[in-house]
C-alpha positions in Angstrom: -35.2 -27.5 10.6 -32.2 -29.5 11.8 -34.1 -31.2 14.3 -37.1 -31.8 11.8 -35.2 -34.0 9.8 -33.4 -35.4 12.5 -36.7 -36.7 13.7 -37.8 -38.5 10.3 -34.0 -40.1 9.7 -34.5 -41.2 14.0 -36.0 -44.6 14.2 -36.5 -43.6 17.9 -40.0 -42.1 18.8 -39.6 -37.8 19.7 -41.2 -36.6 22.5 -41.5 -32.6 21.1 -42.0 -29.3 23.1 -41.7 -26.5 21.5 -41.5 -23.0 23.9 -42.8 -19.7 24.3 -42.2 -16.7 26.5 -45.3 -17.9 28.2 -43.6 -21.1 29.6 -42.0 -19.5 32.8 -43.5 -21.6 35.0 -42.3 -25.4 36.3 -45.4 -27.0 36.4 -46.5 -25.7 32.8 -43.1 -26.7 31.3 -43.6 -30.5 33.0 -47.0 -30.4 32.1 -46.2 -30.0 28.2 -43.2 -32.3 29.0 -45.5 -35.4 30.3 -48.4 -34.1 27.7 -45.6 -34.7 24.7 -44.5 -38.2 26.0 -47.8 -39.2 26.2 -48.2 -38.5 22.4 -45.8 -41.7 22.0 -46.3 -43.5 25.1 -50.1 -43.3 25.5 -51.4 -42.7 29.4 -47.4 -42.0 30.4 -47.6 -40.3 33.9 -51.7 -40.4 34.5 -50.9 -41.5 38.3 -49.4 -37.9 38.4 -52.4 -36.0 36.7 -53.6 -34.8 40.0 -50.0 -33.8 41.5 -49.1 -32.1 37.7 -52.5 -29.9 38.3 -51.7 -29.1 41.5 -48.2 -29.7 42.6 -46.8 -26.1 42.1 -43.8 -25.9 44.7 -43.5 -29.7 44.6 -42.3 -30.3 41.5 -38.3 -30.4 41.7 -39.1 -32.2 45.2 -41.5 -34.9 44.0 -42.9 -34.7 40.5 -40.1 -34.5 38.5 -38.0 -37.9 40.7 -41.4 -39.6 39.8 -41.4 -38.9 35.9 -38.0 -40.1 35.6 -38.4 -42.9 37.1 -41.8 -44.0 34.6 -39.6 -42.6 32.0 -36.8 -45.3 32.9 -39.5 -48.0 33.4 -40.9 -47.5 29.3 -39.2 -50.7 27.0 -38.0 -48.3 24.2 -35.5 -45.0 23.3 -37.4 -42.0 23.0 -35.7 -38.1 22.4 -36.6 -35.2 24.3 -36.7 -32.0 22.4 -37.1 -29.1 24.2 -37.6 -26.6 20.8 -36.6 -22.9 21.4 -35.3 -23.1 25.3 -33.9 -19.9 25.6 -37.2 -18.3 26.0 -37.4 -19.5 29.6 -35.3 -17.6 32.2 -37.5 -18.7 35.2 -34.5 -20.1 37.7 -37.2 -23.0 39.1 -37.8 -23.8 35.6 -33.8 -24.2 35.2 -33.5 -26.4 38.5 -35.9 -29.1 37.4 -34.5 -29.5 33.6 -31.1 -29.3 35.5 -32.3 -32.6 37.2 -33.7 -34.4 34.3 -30.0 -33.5 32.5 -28.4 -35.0 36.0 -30.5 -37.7 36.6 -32.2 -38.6 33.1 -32.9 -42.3 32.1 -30.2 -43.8 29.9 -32.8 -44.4 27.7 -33.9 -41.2 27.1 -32.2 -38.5 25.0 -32.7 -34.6 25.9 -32.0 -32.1 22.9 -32.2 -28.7 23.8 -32.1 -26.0 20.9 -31.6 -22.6 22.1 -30.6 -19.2 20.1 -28.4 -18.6 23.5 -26.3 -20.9 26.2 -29.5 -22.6 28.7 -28.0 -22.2 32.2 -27.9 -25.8 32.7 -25.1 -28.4 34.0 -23.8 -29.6 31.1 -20.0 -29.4 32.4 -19.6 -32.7 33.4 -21.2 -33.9 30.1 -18.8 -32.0 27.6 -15.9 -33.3 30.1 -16.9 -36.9 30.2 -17.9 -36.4 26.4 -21.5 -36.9 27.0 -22.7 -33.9 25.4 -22.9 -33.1 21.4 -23.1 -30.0 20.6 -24.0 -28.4 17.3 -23.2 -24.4 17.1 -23.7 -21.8 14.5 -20.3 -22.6 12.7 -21.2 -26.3 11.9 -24.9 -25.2 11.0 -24.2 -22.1 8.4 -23.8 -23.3 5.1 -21.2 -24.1 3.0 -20.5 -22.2 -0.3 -21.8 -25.2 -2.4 -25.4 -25.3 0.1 -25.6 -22.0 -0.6 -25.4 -22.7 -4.4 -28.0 -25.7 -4.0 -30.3 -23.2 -2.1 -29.7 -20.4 -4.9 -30.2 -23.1 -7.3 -33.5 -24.4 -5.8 -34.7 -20.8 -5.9 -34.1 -20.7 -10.0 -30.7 -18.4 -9.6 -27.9 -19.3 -10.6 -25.0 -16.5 -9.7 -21.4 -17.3 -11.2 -19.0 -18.6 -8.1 -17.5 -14.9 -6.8 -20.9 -13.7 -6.4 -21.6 -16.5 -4.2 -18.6 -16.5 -2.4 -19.9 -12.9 -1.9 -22.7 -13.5 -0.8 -21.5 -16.5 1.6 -19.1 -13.7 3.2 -21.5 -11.4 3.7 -24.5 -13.3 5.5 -21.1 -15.6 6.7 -23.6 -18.8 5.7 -26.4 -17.5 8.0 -29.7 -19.4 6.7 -31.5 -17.1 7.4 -29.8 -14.6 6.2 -29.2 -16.2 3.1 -33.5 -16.7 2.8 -34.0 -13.3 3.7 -31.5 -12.4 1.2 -33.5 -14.1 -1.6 -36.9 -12.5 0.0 -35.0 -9.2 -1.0 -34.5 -9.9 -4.3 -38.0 -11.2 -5.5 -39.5 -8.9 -8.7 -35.9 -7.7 -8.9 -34.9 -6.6 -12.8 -31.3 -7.7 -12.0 -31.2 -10.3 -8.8 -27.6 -11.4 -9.3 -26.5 -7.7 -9.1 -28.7 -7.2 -5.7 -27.9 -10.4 -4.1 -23.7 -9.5 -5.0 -24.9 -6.2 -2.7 -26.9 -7.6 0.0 -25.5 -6.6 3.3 -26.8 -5.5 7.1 -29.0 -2.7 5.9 -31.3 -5.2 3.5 -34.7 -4.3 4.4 -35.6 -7.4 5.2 -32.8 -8.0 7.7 -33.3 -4.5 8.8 -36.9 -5.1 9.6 -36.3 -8.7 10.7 -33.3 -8.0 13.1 -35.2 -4.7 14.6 -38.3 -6.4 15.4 -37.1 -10.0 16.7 -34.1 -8.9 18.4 -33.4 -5.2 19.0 -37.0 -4.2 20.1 -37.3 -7.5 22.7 -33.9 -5.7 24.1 -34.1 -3.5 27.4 -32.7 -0.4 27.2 -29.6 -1.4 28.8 -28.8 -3.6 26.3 -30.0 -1.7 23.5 -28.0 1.3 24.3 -24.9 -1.2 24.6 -25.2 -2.9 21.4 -26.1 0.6 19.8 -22.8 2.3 20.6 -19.9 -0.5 20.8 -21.5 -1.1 17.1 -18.5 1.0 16.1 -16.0 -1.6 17.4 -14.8 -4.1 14.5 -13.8 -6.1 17.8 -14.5 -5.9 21.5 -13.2 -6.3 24.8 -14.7 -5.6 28.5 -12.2 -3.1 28.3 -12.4 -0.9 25.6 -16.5 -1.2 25.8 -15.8 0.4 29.3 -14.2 3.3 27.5 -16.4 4.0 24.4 -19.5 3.4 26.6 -18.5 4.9 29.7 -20.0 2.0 31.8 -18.1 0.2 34.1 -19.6 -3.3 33.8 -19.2 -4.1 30.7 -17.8 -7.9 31.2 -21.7 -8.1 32.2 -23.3 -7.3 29.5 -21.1 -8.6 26.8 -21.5 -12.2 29.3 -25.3 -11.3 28.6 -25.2 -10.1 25.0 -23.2 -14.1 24.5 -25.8 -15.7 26.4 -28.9 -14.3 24.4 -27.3 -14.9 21.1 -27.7 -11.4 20.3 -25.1 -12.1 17.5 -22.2 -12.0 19.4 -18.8 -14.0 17.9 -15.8 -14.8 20.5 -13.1 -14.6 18.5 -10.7 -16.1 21.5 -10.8 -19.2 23.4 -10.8 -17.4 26.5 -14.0 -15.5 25.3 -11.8 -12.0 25.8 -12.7 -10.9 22.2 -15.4 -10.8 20.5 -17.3 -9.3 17.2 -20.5 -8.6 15.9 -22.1 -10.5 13.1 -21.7 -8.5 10.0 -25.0 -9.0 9.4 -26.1 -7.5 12.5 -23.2 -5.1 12.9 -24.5 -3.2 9.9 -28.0 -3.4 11.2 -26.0 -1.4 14.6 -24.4 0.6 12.7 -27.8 2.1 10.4 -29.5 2.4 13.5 -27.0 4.6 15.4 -26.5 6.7 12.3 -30.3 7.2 12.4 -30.7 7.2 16.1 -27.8 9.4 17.3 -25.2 10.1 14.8 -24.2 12.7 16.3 -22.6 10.6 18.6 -20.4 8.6 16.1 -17.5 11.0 16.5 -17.3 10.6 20.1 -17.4 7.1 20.1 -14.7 6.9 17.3 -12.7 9.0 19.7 -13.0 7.6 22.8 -12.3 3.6 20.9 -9.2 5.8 18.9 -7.7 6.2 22.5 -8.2 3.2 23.8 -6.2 1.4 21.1 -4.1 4.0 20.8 -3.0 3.8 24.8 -3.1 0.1 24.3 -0.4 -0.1 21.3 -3.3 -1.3 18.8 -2.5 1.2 15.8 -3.7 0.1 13.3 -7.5 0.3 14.9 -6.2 3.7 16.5 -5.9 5.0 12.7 -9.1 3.7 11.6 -11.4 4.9 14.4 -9.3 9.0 13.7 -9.9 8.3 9.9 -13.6 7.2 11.0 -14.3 9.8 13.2 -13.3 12.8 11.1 -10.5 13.4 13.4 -7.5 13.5 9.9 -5.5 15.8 11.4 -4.7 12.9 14.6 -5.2 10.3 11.7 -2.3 12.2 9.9 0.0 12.0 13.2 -0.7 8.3 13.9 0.4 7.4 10.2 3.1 10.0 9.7 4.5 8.9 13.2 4.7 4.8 12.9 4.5 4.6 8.7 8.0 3.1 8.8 7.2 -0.1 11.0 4.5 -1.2 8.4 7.1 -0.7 5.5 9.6 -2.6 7.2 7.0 -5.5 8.0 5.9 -5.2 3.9 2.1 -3.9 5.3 2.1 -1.6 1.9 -1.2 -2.2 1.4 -2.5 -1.5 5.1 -0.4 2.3 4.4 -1.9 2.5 0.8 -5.6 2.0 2.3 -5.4 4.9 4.9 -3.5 7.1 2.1 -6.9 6.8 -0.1 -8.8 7.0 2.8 -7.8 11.0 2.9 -8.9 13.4 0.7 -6.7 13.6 -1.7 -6.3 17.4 -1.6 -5.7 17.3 2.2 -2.6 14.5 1.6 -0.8 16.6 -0.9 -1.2 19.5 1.4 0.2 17.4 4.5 4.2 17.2 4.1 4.3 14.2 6.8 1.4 12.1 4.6 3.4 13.3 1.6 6.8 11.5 2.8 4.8 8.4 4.0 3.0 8.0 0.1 6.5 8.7 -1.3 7.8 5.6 0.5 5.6 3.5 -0.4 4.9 3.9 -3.9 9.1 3.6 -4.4 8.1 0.6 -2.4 5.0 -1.0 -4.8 7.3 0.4 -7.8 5.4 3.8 -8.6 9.0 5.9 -9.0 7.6 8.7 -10.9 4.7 9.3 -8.7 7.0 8.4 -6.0 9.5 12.1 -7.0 6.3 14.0 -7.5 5.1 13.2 -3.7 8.6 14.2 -2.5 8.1 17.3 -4.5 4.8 17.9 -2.9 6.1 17.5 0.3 8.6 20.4 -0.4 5.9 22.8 -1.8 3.6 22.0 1.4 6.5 22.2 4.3 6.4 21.5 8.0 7.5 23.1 11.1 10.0 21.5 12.8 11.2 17.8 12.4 9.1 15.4 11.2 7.0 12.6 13.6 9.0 9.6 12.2 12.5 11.1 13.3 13.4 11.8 10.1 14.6 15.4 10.9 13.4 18.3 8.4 10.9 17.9 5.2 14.1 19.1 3.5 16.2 16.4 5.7 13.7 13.3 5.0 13.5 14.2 1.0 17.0 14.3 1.1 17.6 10.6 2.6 14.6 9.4 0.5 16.4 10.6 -2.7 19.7 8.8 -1.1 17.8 5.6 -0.9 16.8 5.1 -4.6 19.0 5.2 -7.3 16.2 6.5 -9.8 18.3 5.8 -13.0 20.4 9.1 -11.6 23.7 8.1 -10.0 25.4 11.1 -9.3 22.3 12.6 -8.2 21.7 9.6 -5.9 25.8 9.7 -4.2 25.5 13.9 -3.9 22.3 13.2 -1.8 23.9 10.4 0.3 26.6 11.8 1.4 24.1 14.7 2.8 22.3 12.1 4.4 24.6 10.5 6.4 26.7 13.8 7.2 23.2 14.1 8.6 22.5 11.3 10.2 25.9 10.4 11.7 25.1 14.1 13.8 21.9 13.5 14.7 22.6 9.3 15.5 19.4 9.0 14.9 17.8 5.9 14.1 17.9 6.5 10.1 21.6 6.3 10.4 21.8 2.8 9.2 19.9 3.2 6.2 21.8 6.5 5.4 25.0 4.6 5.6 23.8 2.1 3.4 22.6 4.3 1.0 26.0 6.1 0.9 27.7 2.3 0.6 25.7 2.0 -2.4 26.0 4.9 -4.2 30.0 4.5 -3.8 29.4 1.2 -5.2 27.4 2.4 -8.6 29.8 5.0 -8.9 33.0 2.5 -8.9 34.3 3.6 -5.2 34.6 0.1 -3.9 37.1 0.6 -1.8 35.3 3.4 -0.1 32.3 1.8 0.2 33.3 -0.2 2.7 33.3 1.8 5.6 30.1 2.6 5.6 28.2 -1.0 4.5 30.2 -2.1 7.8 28.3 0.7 9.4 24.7 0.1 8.6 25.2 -4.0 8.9 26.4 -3.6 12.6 23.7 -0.4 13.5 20.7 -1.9 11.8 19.9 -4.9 13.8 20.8 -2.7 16.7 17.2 -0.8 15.8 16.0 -4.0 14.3 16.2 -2.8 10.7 16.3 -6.3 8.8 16.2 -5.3 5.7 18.7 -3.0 5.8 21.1 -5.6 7.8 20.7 -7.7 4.8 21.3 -5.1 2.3 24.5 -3.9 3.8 25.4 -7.5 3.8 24.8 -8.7 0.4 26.5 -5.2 -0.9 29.7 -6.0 1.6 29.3 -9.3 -0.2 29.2 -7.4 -3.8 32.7 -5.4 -2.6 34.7 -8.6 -1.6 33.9 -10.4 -4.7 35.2 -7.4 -6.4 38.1 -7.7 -4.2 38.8 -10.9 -5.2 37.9 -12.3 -1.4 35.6 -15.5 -2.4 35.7 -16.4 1.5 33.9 -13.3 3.1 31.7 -12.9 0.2 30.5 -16.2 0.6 30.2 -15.3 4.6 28.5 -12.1 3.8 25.9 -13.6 1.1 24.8 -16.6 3.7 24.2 -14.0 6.4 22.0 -11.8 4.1 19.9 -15.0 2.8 19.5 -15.9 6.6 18.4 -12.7 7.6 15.9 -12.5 4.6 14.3 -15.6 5.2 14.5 -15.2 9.3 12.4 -12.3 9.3 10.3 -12.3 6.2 11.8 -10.1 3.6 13.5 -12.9 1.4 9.9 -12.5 -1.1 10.7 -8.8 -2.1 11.7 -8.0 -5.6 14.8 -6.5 -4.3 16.3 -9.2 -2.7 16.3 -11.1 -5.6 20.1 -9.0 -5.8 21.3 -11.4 -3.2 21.2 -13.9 -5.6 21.7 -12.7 -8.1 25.5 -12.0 -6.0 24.9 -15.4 -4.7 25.0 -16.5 -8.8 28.1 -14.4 -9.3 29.6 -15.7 -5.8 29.1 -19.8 -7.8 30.7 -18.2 -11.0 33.7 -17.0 -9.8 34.8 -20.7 -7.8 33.7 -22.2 -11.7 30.5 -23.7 -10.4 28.4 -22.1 -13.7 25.0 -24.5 -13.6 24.7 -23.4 -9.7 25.3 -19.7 -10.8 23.2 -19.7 -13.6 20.6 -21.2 -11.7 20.8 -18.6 -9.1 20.9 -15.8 -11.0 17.9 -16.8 -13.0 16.1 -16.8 -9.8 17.3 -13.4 -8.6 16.4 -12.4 -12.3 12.9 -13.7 -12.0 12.2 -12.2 -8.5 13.5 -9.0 -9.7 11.8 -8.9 -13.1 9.2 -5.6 -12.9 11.7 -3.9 -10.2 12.0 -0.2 -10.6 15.7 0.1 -10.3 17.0 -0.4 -13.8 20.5 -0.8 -12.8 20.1 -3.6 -10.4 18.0 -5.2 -13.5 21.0 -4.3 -15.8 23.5 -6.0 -13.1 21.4 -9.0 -12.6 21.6 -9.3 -16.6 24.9 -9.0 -17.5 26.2 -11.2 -14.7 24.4 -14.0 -16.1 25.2 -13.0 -19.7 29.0 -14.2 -19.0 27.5 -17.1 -17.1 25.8 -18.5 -20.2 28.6 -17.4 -22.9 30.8 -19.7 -20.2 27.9 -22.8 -20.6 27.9 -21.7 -24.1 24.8 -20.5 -25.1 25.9 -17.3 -26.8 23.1 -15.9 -28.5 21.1 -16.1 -25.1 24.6 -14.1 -23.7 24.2 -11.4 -26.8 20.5 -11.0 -26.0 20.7 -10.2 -22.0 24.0 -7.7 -22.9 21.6 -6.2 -25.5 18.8 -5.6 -23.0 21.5 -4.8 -20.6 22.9 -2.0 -22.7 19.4 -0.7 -23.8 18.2 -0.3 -19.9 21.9 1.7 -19.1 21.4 3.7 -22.2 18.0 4.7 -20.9 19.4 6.0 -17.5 20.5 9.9 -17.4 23.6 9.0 -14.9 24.5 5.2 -15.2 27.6 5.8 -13.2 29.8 3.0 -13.5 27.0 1.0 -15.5 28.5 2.4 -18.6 31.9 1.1 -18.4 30.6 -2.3 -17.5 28.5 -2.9 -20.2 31.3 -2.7 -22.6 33.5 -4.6 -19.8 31.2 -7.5 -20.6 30.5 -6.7 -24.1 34.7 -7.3 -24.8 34.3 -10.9 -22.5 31.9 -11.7 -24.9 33.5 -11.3 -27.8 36.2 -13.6 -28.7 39.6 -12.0 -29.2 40.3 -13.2 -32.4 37.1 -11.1 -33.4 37.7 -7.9 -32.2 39.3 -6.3 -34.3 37.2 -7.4 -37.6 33.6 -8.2 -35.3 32.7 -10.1 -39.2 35.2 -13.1 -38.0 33.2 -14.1 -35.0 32.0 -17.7 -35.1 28.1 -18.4 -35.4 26.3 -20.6 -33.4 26.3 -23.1 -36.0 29.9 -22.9 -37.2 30.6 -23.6 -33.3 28.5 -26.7 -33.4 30.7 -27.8 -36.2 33.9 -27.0 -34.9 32.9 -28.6 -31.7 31.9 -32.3 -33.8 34.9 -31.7 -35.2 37.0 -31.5 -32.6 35.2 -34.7 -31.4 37.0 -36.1 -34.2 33.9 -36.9 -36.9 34.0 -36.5 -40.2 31.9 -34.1 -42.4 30.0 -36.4 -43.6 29.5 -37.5 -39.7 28.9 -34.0 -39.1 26.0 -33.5 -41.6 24.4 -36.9 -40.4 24.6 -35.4 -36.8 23.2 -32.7 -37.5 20.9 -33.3 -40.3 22.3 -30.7 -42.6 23.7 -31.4 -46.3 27.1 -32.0 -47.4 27.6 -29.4 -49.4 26.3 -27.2 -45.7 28.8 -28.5 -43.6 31.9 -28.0 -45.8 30.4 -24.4 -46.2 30.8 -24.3 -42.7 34.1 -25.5 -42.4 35.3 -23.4 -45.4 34.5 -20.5 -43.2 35.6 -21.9 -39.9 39.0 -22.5 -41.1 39.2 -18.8 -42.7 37.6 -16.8 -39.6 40.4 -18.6 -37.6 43.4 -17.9 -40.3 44.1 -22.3 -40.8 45.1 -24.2 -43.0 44.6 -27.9 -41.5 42.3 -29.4 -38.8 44.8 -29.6 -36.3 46.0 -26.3 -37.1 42.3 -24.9 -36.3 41.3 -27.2 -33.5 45.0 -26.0 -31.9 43.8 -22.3 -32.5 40.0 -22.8 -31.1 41.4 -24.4 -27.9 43.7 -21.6 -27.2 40.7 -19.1 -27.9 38.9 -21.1 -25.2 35.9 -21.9 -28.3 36.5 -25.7 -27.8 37.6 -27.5 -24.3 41.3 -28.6 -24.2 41.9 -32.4 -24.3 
C-alpha cells in the first residue's frame, strides 16, 4: 500500500514485480525484471530475448552485466520494485539481485519490500548511508491513523478505547482491519473492538493459515512452546525447549518475520507480537496443554538460576506451581518494598487464591507489609493475625526468624495509634535482633529509637538511632538510614543542638533523593524536622514553607501521630507569622487526631505544650481576654501610630467599629492610655518592639 502511493506521488516511471513462491528461479525472476522495464521503456533488453530464454547458468555471468549496462544507457530515473521478496530463498536468485544492489545504475532505484531481512549486501549501503529503510515501527499507525481509519469505517470509539485498541494490535494495519472485519453486524462494536486481542477469529484464522501452517515442523514446534516466554533469549529457549540451537532458529524466526521483536540492540532479546503471542498461546492450549506446566517450569528455573525473579514468580504462579510461587515471594518480598515495587507484590498477592494466602503464614507477613505500606492499617493487623492463626515451622524465608518473631518486629515498626503497645514490641524486637545480628537489626533498632521518642525517652533514644544509621547502609537499607537520621535529627533539636540536627536532616534528604525514597508519604517527616530545624534559628517563612510540604506529602498517611506532629509544629510557625486563626485550626485538628489514638504517648502532653504557646499569657487565666484577629489588626495600626479615624479608613470599617475595638483592646489588656497599651502589647510579644 505504501509503495502504491509512493508510485502515484513519484514523477519517476516504476518498473513493478511483484513475487510468488513460484519465482525460485534466476532466469524467471530477470525475465519478469526486463518484462516490467519494458512496460516503461518499450523494447528494453530485446537483444537479450534469446539469452533470457535460454541463458539458465549464464545469467549472474553475462545477462545480468548486460541489463545494467542498457539500464545505465536509458535518458530517465526509473524505480525498481521488487514487491513481496521474501518469498524467494533460491541462493542464485540472491547472487544476481546482490549484483544489481552492487553494481546498479545511479539512475535506477531498487525498492525491495519483504515481510523478512532479504539476504542481500546492503552493509555498505546503511554504512555509507545509501540505504533507507522503512520497518514495522515507522509503518504501524499512530493513535490519531487509527482514529482516521475507525472514523472512515463510521465508528467512532471515545480516546481510551482507541488507545486500547492501538496497544493491543500495537498499530498493526492489519491487525487493526482485521479487527474491524471482526466487529461487522456486531450489536455493540465499540465494546468488541475495546476486547479485540490474539484469539480474534479473524487473526486466529488469518495468522494460522498465512503463517503457522507455511511453518515446518521445526519451527512450528518452536514458536508453539517458547509462546510462554513474555521475552526470549537463545538461552532460556534452550531450556524450555530442550533444543540446543536455539540462536538458529530465533536468527530464522527474525529473518521470516514470523512476528518476532528484538527488544535489544544487540538482538539478544526478543518478544513475540501480542497479536501473535496470543495466537501461540490459544494454539498450545489447544494443541498440548498439557505441556504448559512443564514449560512454565523449566522457564521458572531458568530465571530463577539467572537472578530474574520477578519472571521466576510469574512462570510458578503460571504454572500452578503456588507452593514454589509462595517461596520465591515470601523469600525476596523485602527487596521490592524497599525499591517501592508495591504494586509488583500486590499483583502476585491477588494472583493466589485468596483462601490459600490466608492459610500461608509467609504470604500472610508479605500482604501485612505492604498494605501498612499502601496505607491499609486495619487490614494490615488482621494479616498479622492470620499469620498467627496459620503458623510456620521454623524461621521464616526472609530471615525474619519465627511467625511469632516477624509479627513481633512488624508490630515494632508501626506505631498504629498504640504507643505503648508499639515500645513493649520494640524492645522484643531488638532484644531479638541484636542475638540473632541478623539483617533486620537495623530496622529493629530504629523502631526501638522511635518508640523512645513517642514515648518522651529522648535521651535513650539515642543509642539506638545511632545503631540503625551506621548498620543500615551496611545491608543497604536506605530508607531506614534516613529514618534513623532524620529521628537523630528530631533528638538534637530537642536537645537544643541546632548544628548536628542540621547535619543529621541534610544527610537524610541526600539519602532520600540519592536512592529514590524522597516521594514516599513518610518522608515528608524530614521536612516537616527540616521546617522545625528553620524555626528554631528564627527563619519562619523557610520553616513554614517546609513544613507545608512535609504536610502535603504526608496528608492521607496512616500514622496519625506523625500527621499530629507535622501539624502542631507548623501551628507555632504561623502563630509566630501571625496568622492565628490558621494556628487554632491545625492545634484543633491536631488535638482531634491525638484524642482519637488509644495510647498517644507523649502526644498528649504536647498538644497542651503547644495549646499554652498559643495562647497569650495575659489570657490564660480568663481565655475571654484573648485578642481577636481583628482587635490585633487594630492594635497593630495603632501601634503604627494612626489615628482611628485612619484606622477605619484602612480598614474600611466605621467609626463607631473601631473605637469598639479599641474600647475592648484597652480593657482585655488592663490600660488606660495608648502608650500604656502599646507598652503592654510589646511586652506580650502581640506587637513588634520599636
Amino acid at each position: 500500500m505504501l509503495l502504491a502511493q509512493w508510485e502515484e506521488l513519484d514523477n519517476r516511471p516504476f518498473a513493478w514485480v511483484s513475487l510468488d513462491r513460484r519465482d525460485n528461479d534466476p532466469l524467471l525472476l530477470w525475465n519478469y525484471l526486463v518484462a516490467a522495464i519494458r512496460r516503461i521503456e518499450p523494447g528494453f533488453g530485446s537483444a537479450l530475448e534469446p539469452a533470457l530464454r535460454s541463458a539458465g547458468g549464464m545469467v549472474l555471468d553475462a545477462i545480468v552485466p548486460q541489463i545494467l549496462n542498457e539500464l545505465e544507457s536509458t535518458d530517465r530515473e526509473i524505480v525498481l520494485v521488487l514487491d513481496d521478496y521474501h518469498w524467494v530463498t533460491s541462493p542464485a536468485c540472491h547472487e544476481s539481485i546482490a549484483l544489481l544492489v552492487e553494481r546498479g545504475p545511479a539512475n535506477a532505484q531498487l525498492v525491495v519490500s519483504s515481510r523478512s531481512d532479504p539476504p542481500l549486501p546492503f552493509g555498505r549501503l546503511r554504512a555509507s548511508g545509501g540505504l533507507f529503510e522503512l520497518r514495522a515501527a515507522e509503518l504501524s499507525f499512530t493513535e490519531v491513523e487509527t482514529a482516521e481509519l475507525l472514523a472512515a469505517f463510521g465508528l467512532d470509539l471515545a480516546p481510551e478505547s482507541i488507545a486500547t485498541l492501538q496497544e493491543r494490535t500495537e498499530g498493526w494495519p492489519a491487525g487493526l482491519y482485521l479487527a474491524l472485519l471482526s466487529v461487522r453486524g456486531v450489536s455493540d462494536p465499540t465494546a468488541a473492538l475495546v476486547e479485540f486481542g490474539g484469539s480474534s477469529r479473524h487473526v486466529v484464522d488469518y495468522l494460522t493459515e498465512v503463517v503457522l501452517q507455511s511453518e515446518t515442523e521445526e519451527h512450528r514446534s518452536f514458536l508453539l512452546e517458547t509462546s510462554i516466554l513474555e521475552r526470549m533469549c537463545a538461552s532460556l529457549c534452550d531450556s524450555v525447549t530442550g533444543r540446543g540451537d536455539s540462536a538458529r532458529i530465533l536468527a530464522e524466526v527474525e529473518r521470516a518475520n514470523l512476528f518476532l521483536v528484538p527488544l535489544d540492540e544487540h538482538r539478544e532479546w526478543f518478544r513475540y507480537h501480542h497479536l501473535f503471542g496470543e495466537l501461540l498461546r490459544d494454539e498450545l492450549r489447544r494443541q498440548a496443554s498439557d505441556s504448559e506446566p512443564e514449560l512454565h517450569r523449566r522457564a521458572r528455573e531458568w530465571f530463577a538460576s539467572a537472578g530474574f525473579l520477578d519472571e521466576a514468580i510469574e512462570h510458578a504462579i503460571a504454572g500452578g506451581d503456588l507452593d514454589t510461587a509462595a517461596t520465591l515471594v515470601a523469600t525476596h518480598w523485602v527487596a521490592y518494598v524497599n525499591a517501592g515495587r508495591l504494586a509488583t507484590l500486590t499483583g502476585w498477592l491477588e494472583a493466589f487464591p485468596r483462601d490459600v494466602v490466608r492459610a500461608d503464614a509467609r504470604l500472610c507477613i508479605v500482604e501485612s507489609w505492604t498494605l501498612v505500606h499502601v496505607g491499609s492499617a486495619e487490614e494490615a493487623r488482621q494479616a498479622l493475625a492470620a499469620a498467627r492463626a496459620a503458623g510456620y515451622e521454623g524461621e521464616l524465608p526472609d530471615g525474619s526468624g519465627t511467625v511469632e518473631e516477624s509479627v513481633t518486629l512488624a508490630r515494632a515498626t508501626w506505631p498504629w495509634s498504640d504507643v505503648g503497645a508499639m515500645l513493649a514490641a520494640a524492645r522484643a524486637a531488638c532484644e531479638t535482633e541484636r542475638r540473632r545480628k541478623s539483617e533486620w537489626q537495623p530496622l529493629a533498632e530504629l523502631n526501638l529509637g522511635w518508640a523512645l521518642l513517642l514515648t518522651g525517652e529522648t535521651d535513650e533514644a539515642v543509642s539506638p538511632l545511632e545503631q540503625a544509621a551506621v548498620l543500615a547502609p551496611r545491608h543497604e537499607q536506605w530508607i531506614v538510614a534516613g529514618d534513623a537520621r532524620c529521628l537523630l535529627a528530631k533528638t538534637s533539636l530537642a536537645a537544643g543542638d541546632l548544628a548536628p540536627a542540621e547535619r543529621w536532616i541534610g544527610e537524610a534528604l541526600e539519602l532520600a533523593h540519592t536512592h529514590g525514597f524522597a516521594d514516599l508519604p513518610h518522608v515528608g517527616f524530614y521536612h516537616v524536622v527540616l521546617g522545625a530545624l528553620d524555626a528554631r534559628r528564627g527563619e519562619l517563612e523557610l520553616a513554614d514553607h517546609a513544613l507545608g510540604l512535609g504536610f502535603e506529602q504526608m496528608r492521607g498517611y496512616s500514622d496519625s501521630l506523625l500527621v499530629a506532629e507535622a501539624l502542631l509544629e507548623r501551628a507555632l510557625v504561623r502563630r509566630a507569622l501571625g496568622t492565628r486563626t490558621e494556628a487554632r485550626a491545625m492545634l484543633a485538628e491536631a488535638h482531634a487526631l491525638v484524642k482519637s489514638c488509644p495510647d498517644p504517648g507523649i502526644f498528649s502532653q504536647r498538644v497542651d505544650e503547644v495549646a499554652r504557646k498559643l495562647t497569650p499569657t495575659y489570657a490564660r487565666a480568663n481565655p475571654d481576654s484573648e485578642l481577636t484577629e481583628r482587635e490585633l489588626e487594630v492594635l497593630r495600626l495603632l501601634a503604627e501610630g494612626l489615628t482611628k479615624p485612619e484606622v477605619a479608613a484602612k480598614l474600611f470599617l466605621s467609626y463607631s467599629t473601631v473605637h469598639s475595638h479599641t474600647k475592648s483592646i484597652y480593657r482585655k489588656l488592663d490600660g488606660s492610655s495608648r502608650d500604656e497599651v502599646l507598652e503592654k502589647a510589646r511586652e506580650l510579644d502581640l506587637i513588634a518592639c520599636g
